[in-house]
SEPAVO-129511 format. One line per field, with one value per atom (N, C-alpha, C): residue in one letter; residue number from 1; x, y, z; atom name. Coordinates in steps of 0.2 Angstrom, whole numbers, plus 5000, padded with zeros to 4 digits. Atoms other than C-alpha are relative to their C-alpha. Last residue first. Example, Ala and Ser with C-alpha at 12.3 -4.5 7.8 and 13.67 -1.06 7.14 Angstrom:
BEGIN
aa = c(S;S;S;A;A;A)
i = c(2;2;2;1;1;1)
xx = c(4996;5068;4996;5004;5062;5004)
yy = c(4994;4995;5005;4994;4978;5006)
zz = c(4999;5036;5003;5000;5039;5000)
at = c(N;CA;C;N;CA;C)
END
This chain:
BEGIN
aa = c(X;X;X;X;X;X;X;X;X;X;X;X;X;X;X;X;X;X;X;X;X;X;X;X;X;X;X;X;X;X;X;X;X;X;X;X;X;X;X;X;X;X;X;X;X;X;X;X;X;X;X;X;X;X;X;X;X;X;X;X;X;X;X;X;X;X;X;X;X;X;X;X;X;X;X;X;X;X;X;X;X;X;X;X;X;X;X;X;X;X;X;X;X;X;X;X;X;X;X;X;X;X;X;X;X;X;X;X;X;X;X;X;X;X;X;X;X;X;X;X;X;X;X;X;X;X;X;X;X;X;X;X;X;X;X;X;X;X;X;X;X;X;X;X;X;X;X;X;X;X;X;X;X;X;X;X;X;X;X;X;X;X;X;X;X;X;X;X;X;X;X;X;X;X;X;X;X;X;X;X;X;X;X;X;X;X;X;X;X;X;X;X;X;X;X;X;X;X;X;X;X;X;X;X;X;X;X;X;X;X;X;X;X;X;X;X;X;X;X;X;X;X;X;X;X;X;X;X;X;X;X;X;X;X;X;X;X;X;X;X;X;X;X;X;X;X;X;X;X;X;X;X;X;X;X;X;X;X;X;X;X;X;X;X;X;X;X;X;X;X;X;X;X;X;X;X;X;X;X;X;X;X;X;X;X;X;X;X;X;X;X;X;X;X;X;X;X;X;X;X;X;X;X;X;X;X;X;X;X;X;X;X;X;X;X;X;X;X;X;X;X;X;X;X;X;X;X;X;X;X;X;X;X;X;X;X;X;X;X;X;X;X;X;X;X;X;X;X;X;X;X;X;X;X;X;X;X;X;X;X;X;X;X;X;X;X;X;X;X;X;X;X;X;X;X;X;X;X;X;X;X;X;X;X;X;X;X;X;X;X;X;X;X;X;X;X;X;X;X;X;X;X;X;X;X;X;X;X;X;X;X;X;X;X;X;X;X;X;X;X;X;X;X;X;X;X;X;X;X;X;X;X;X;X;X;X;X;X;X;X;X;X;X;X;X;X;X;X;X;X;X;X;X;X;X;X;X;X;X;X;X;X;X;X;X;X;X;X;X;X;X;X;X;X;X;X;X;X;X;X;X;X;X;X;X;X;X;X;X;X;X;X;X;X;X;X;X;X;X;X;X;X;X;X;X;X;X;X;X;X;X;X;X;X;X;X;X;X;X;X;X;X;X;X;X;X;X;X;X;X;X;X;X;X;X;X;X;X;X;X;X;X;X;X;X;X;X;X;X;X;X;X;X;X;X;X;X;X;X;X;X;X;X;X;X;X;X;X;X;X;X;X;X;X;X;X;X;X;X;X;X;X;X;X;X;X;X;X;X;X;X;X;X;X;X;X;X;X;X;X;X;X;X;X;X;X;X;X;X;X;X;X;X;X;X;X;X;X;X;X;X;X;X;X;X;X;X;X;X;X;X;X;X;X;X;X;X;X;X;X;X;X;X;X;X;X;X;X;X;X;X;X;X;X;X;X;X;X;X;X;X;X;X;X;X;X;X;X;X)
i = c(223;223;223;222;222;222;221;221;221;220;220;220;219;219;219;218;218;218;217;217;217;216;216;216;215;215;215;214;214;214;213;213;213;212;212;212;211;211;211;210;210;210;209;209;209;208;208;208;207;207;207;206;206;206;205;205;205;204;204;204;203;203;203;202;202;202;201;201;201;200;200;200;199;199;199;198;198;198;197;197;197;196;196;196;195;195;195;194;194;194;193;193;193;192;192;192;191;191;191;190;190;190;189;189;189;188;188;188;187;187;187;186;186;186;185;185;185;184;184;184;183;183;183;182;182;182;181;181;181;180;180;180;179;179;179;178;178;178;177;177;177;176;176;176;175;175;175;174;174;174;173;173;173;172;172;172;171;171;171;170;170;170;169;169;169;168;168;168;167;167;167;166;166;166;165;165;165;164;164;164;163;163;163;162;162;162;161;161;161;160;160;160;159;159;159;158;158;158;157;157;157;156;156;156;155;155;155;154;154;154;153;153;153;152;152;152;151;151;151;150;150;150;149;149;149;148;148;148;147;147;147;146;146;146;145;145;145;144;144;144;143;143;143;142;142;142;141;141;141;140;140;140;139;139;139;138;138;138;137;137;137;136;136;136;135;135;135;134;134;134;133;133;133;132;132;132;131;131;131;130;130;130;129;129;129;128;128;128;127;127;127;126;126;126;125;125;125;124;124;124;123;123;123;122;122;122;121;121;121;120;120;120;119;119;119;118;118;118;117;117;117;116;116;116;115;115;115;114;114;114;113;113;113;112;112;112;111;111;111;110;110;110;109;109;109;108;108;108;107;107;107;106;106;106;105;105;105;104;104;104;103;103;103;102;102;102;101;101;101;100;100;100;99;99;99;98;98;98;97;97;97;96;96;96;95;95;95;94;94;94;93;93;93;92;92;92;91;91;91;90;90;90;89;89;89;88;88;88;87;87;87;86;86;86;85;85;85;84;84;84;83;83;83;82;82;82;81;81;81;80;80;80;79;79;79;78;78;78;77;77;77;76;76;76;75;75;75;74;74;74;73;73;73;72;72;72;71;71;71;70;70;70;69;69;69;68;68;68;67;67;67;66;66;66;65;65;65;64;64;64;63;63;63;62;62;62;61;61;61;60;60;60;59;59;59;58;58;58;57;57;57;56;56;56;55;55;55;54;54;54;53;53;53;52;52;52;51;51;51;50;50;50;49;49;49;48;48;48;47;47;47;46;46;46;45;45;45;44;44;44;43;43;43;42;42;42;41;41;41;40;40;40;39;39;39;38;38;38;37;37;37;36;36;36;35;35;35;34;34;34;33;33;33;32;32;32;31;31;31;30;30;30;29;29;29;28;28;28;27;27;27;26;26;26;25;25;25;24;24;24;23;23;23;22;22;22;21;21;21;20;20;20;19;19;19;18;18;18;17;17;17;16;16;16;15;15;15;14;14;14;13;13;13;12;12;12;11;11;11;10;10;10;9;9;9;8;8;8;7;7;7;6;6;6;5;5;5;4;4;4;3;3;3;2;2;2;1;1;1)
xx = c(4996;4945;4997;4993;4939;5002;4997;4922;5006;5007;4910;5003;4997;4919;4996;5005;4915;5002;4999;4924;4998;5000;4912;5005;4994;4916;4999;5004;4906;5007;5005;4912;4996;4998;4918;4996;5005;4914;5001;5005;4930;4995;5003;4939;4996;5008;4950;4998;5003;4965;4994;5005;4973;4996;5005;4992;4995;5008;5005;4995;5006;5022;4995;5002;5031;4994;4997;5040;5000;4996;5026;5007;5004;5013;5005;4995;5019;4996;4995;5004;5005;4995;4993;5004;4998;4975;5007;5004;4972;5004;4997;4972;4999;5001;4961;5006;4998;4967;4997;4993;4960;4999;4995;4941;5007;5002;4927;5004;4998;4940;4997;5010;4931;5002;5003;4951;4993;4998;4962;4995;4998;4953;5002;5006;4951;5004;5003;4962;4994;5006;4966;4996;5000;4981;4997;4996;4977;5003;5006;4971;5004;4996;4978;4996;5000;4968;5001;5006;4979;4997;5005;4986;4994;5002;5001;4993;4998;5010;4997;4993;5000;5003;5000;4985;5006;4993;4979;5001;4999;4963;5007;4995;4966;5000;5005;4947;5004;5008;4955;4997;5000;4973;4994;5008;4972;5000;5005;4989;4994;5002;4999;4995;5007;5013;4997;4998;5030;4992;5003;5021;5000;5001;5035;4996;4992;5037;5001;4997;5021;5004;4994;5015;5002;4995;5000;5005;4995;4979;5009;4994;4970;5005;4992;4953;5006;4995;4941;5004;5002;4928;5003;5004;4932;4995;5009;4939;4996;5002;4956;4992;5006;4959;4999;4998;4979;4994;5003;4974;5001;5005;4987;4994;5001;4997;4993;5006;5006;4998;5001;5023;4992;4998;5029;5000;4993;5027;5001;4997;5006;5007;4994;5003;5004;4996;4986;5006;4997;4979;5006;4995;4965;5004;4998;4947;5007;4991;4945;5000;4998;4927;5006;5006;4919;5002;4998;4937;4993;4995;4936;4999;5006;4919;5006;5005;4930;4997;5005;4945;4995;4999;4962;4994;4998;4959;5003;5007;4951;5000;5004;4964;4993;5007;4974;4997;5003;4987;4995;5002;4992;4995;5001;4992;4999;5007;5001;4995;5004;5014;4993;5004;5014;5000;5006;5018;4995;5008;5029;4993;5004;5044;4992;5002;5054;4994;4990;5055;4994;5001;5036;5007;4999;5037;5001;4996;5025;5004;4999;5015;5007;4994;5006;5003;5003;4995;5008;4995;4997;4996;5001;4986;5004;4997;4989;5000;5002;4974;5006;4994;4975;5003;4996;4957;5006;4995;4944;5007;4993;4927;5005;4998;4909;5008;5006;4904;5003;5004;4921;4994;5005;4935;4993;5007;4950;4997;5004;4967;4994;5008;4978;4995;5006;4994;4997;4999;5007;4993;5001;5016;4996;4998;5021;4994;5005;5021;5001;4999;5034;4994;5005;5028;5004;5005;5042;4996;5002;5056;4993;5002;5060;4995;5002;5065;4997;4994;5076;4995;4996;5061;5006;5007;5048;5006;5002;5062;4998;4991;5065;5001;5000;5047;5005;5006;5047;4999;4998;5060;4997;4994;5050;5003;4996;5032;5007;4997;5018;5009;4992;5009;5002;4995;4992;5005;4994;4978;5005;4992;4962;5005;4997;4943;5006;4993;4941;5002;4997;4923;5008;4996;4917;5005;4997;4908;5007;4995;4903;5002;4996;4896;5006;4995;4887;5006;5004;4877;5007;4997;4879;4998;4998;4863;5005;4995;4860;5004;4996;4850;5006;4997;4840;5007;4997;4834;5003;4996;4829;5005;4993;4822;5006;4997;4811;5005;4995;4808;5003;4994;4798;5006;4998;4787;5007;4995;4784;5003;4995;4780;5004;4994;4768;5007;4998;4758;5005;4994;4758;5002;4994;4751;5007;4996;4737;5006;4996;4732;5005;4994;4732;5000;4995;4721;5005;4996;4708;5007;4997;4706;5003;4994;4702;5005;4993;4691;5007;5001;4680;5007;4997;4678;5005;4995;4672;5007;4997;4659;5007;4997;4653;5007;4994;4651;5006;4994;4643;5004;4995;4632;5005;4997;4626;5005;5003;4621;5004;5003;4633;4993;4997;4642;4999;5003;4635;5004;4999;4648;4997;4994;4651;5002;4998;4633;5006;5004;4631;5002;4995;4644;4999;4994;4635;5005;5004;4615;5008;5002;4623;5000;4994;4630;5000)
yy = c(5006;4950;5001;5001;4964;4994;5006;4969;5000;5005;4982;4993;5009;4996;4995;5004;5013;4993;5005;5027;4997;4999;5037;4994;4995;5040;4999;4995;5025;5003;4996;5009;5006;4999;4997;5005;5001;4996;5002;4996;4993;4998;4999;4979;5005;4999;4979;5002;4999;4970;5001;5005;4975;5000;4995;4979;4997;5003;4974;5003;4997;4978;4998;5003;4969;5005;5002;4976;4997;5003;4975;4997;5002;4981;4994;5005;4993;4997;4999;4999;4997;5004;5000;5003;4999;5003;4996;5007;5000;5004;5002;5016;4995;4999;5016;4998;5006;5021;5000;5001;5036;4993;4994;5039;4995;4993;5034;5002;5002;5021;5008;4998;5023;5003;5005;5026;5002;5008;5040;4992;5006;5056;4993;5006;5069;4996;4997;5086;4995;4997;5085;5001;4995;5080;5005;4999;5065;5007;4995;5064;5000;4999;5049;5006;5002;5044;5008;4998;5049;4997;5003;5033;5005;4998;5042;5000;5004;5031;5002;4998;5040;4994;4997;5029;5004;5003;5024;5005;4995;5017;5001;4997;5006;5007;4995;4996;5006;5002;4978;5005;5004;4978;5002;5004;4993;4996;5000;5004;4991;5005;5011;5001;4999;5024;4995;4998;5028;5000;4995;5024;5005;4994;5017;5004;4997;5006;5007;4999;5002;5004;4993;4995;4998;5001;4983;5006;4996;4983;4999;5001;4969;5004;5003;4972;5001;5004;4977;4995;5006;4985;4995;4998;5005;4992;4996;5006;4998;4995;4995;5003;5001;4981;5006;5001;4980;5001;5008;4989;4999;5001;5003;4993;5005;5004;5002;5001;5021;4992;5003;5024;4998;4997;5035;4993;5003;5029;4999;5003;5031;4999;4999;5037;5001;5000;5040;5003;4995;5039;4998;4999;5027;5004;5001;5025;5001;5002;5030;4998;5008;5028;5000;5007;5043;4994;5004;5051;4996;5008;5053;4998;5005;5066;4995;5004;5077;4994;4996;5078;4998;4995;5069;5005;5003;5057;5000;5005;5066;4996;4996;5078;4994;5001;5067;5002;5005;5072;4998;4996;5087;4997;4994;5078;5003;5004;5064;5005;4999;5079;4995;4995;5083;4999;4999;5065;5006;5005;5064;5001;4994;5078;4998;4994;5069;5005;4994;5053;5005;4993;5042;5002;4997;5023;5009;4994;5015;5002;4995;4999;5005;4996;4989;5005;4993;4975;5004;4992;4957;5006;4996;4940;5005;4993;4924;5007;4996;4913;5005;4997;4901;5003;5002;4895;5006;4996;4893;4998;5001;4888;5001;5005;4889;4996;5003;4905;4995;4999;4909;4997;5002;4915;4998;4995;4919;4995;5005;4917;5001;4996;4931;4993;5007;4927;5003;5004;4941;4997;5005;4948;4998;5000;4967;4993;5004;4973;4995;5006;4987;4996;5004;5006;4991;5002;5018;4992;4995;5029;4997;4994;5026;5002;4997;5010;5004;4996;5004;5001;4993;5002;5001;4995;4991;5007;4997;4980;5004;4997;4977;5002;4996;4972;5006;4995;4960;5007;4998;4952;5007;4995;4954;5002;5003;4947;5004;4998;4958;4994;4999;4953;5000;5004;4953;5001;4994;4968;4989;4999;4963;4999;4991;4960;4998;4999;4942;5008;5006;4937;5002;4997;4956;4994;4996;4950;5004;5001;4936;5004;5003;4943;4996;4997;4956;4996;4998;4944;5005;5004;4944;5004;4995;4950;4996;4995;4937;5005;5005;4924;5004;5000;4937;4999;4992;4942;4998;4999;4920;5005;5005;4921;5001;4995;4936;4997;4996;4928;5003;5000;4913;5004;5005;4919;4997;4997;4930;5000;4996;4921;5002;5008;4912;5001;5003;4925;4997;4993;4932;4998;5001;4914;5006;5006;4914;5000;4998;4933;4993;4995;4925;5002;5003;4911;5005;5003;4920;4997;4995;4932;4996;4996;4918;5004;5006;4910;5004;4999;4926;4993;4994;4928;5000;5001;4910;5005;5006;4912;4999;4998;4928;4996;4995;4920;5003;5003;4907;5005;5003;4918;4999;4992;4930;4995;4998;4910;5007;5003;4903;5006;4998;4909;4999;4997;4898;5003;4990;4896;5000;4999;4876;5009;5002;4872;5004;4995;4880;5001;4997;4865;5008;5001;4853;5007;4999;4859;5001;4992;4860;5003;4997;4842;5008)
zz = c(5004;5046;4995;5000;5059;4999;4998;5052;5004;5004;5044;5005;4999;5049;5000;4997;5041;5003;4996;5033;5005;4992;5022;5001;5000;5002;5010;4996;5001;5001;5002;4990;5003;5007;5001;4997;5007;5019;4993;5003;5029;4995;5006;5035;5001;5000;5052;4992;5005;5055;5001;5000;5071;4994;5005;5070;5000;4999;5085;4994;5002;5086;4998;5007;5099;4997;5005;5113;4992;5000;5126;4995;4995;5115;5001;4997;5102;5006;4995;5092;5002;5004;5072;5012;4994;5070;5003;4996;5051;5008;4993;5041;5004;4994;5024;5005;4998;5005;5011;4998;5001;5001;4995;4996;4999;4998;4981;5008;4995;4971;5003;4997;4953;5007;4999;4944;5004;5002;4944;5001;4997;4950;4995;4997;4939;5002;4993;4939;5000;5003;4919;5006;5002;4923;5000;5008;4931;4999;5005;4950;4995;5004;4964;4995;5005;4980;4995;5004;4992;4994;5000;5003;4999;4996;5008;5001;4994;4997;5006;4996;4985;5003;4993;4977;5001;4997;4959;5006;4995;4955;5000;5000;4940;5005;4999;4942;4997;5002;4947;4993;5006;4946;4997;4997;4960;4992;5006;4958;5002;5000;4973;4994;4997;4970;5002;4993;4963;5003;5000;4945;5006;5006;4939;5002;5001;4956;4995;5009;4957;5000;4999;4975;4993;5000;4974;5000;5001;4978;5000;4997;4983;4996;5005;4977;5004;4994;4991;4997;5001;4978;5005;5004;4980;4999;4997;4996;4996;5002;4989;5003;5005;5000;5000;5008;5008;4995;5002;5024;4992;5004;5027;4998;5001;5042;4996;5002;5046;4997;5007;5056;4999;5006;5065;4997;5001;5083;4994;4992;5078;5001;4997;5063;5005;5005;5064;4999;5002;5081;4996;4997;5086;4996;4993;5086;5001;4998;5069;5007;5002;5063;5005;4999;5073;4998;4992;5074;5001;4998;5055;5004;5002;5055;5001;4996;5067;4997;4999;5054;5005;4991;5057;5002;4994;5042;5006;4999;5028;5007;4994;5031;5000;4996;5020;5005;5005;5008;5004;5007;5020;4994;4998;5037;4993;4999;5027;5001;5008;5021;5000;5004;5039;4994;4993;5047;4999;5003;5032;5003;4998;5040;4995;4998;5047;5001;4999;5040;5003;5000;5043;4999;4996;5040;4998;5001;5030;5004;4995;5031;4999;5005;5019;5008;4999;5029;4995;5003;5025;4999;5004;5031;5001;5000;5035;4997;5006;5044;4997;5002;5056;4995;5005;5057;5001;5000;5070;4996;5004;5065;5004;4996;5075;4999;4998;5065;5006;5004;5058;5000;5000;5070;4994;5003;5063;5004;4999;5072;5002;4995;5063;5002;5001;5056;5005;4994;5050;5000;4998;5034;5008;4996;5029;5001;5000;5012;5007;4999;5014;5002;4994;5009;4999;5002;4999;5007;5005;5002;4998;4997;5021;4991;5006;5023;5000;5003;5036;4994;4995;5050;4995;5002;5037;5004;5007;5034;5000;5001;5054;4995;4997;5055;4998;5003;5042;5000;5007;5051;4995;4995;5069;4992;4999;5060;5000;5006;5065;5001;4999;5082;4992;5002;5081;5000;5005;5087;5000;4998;5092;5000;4999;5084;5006;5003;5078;5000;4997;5089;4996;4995;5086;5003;5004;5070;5006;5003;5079;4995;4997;5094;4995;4998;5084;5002;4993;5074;5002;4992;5057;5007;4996;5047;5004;5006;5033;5004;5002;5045;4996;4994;5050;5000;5004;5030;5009;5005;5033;5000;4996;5050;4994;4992;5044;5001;5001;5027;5004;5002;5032;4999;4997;5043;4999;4996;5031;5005;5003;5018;5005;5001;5029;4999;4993;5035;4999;4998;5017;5007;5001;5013;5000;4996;5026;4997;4994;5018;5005;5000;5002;5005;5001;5007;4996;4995;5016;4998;4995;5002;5006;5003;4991;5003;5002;5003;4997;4993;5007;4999;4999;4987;5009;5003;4987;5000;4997;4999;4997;4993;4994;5002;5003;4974;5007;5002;4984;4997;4991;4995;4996;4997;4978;5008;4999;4969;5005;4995;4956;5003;4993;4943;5007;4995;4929;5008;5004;4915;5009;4999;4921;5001;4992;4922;5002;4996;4905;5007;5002;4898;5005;4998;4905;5002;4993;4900;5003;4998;4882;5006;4999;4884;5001)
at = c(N;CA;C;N;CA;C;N;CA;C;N;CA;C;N;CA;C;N;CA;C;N;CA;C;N;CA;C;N;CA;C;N;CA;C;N;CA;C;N;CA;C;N;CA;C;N;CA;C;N;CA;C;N;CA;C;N;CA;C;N;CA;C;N;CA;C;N;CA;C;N;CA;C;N;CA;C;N;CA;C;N;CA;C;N;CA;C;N;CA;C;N;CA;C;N;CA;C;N;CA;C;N;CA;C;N;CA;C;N;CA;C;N;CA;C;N;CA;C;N;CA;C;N;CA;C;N;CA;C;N;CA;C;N;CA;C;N;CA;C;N;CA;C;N;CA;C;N;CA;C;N;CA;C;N;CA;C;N;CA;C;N;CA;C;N;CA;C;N;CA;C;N;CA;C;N;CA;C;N;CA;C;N;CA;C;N;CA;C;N;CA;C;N;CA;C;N;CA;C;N;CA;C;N;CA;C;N;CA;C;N;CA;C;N;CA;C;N;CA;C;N;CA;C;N;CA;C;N;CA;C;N;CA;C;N;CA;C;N;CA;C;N;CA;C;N;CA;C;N;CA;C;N;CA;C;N;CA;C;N;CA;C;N;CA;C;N;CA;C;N;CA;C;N;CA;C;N;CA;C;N;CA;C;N;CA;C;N;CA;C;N;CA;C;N;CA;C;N;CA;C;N;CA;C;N;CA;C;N;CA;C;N;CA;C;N;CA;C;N;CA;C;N;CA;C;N;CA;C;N;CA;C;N;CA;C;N;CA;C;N;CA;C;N;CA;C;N;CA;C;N;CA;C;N;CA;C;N;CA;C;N;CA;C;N;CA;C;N;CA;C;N;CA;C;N;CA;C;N;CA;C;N;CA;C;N;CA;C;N;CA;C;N;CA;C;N;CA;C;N;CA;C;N;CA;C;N;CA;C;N;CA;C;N;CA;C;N;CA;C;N;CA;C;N;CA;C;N;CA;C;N;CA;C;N;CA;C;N;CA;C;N;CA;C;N;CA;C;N;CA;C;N;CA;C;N;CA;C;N;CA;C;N;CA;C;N;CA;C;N;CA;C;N;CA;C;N;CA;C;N;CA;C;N;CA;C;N;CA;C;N;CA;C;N;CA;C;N;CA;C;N;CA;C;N;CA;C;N;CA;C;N;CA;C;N;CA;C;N;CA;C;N;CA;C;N;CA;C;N;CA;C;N;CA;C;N;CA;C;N;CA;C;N;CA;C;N;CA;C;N;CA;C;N;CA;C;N;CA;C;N;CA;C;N;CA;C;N;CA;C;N;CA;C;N;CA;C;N;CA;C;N;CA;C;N;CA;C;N;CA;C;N;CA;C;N;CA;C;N;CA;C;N;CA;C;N;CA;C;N;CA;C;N;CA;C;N;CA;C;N;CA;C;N;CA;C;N;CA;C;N;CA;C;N;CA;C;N;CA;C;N;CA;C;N;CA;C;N;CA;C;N;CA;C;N;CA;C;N;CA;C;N;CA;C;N;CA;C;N;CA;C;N;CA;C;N;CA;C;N;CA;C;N;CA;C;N;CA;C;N;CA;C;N;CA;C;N;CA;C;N;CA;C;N;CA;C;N;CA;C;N;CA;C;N;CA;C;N;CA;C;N;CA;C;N;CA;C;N;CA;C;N;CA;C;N;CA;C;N;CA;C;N;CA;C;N;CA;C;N;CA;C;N;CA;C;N;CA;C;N;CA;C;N;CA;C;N;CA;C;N;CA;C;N;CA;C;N;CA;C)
END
């Protein structure tokens, strides 16, 4: 049993030890090949493709009613309705979704302009493609920047408040300061503008989602 046991300790001869070392290696680099192999297609997998992130880009028709609410009202945002037909990989769904939208009086166009320079500056026109406050009026996307909570209108607070986090907004989609000159809530920029036209007598707004969380305005999507 002694001899047995021995046999089992004995590390072999300088080739065998070689030989085994030479193995081992070979079989961790074969399973990093593998690994990777797998993961490539995988972390691919994750990335949308352009074409389906571009497959639900352009503008939708806003509902007329809706509309015509949004034109008599001046002191506060109207929550505003319309269907958008989403694409989703090989899907298509009829989908509805709500934007917040403003209209401008006389002299809002400058206080926007005041409350957000963030949104007529050079660095903007790289995200914005189109021109804020267009035929006086402004379109808000309903998800807070900060986590893409569905923000609401607060009466008491004359303003927008975020369930989520207590961000709170202007009407003119500043984020909000206390007292004490700190921001209200995590929320790292304003409320975003959705690209918003008349087309052919109907108004038209396309929804576009932004990156959450980044003081930069980004598009990540349109749905």
């Amino acid at each position: 049993m002694a001899d047995h046991a021995k046999a089992y300790q004995d590390p072999g001869t300088p080739e065998d030890i070689s030989r085994r070392a030479f193995l081992a290696r070979a079989s961790i680099f074969t399973g990093t090949i593998v690994g990777l192999g797998l993961a490539v297609p995988l972390v691919a997998s994750l990335v949308p493709k352009s074409e389906l992130v571009d497959a639900n880009k352009g503008f939708d028709p806003l509902n007329k009613d809706q509309f015509a609410e949004l034109e008599r009202t001046l002191d506060k945002p109207v929550k505003i309705f319309f269907n958008k037909l989403v694409t989703d990989g090989y899907y298509k769904t009829n989908n509805e979704y709500y934007v917040w939208g403003l209209k401008l009086g006389p002299d809002d166009l400058d206080k926007l302009r005041s409350e957000r320079p963030d949104l007529f500056g050079p660095q903007a026109q790289s995200a914005l493609d189109f021109e804020v406050g267009a035929l006086g009026f402004v379109m808000w996307s309903p998800l807070c920047p900060h986590l893409n909570c569905k923000y609401d209108w607060n009466d008491s607070l004359g303003g927008f408040l975020c369930p989520c986090h207590g961000s709170e907004f202007s009407k003119f989609g500043q984020h909000k300061k206390n007292a004490q000159g700190k921001f209200i809530g995590p929320a790292p920029r304003g409320l975003d503008p959705l690209p918003f036209r008349e087309q052919s007598g109907m108004a038209e707004v396309e929804w576009v989602k932004y990156s959450a969380n980044t003081p930069n305005i980004i598009r990540v999507s349109y749905w």
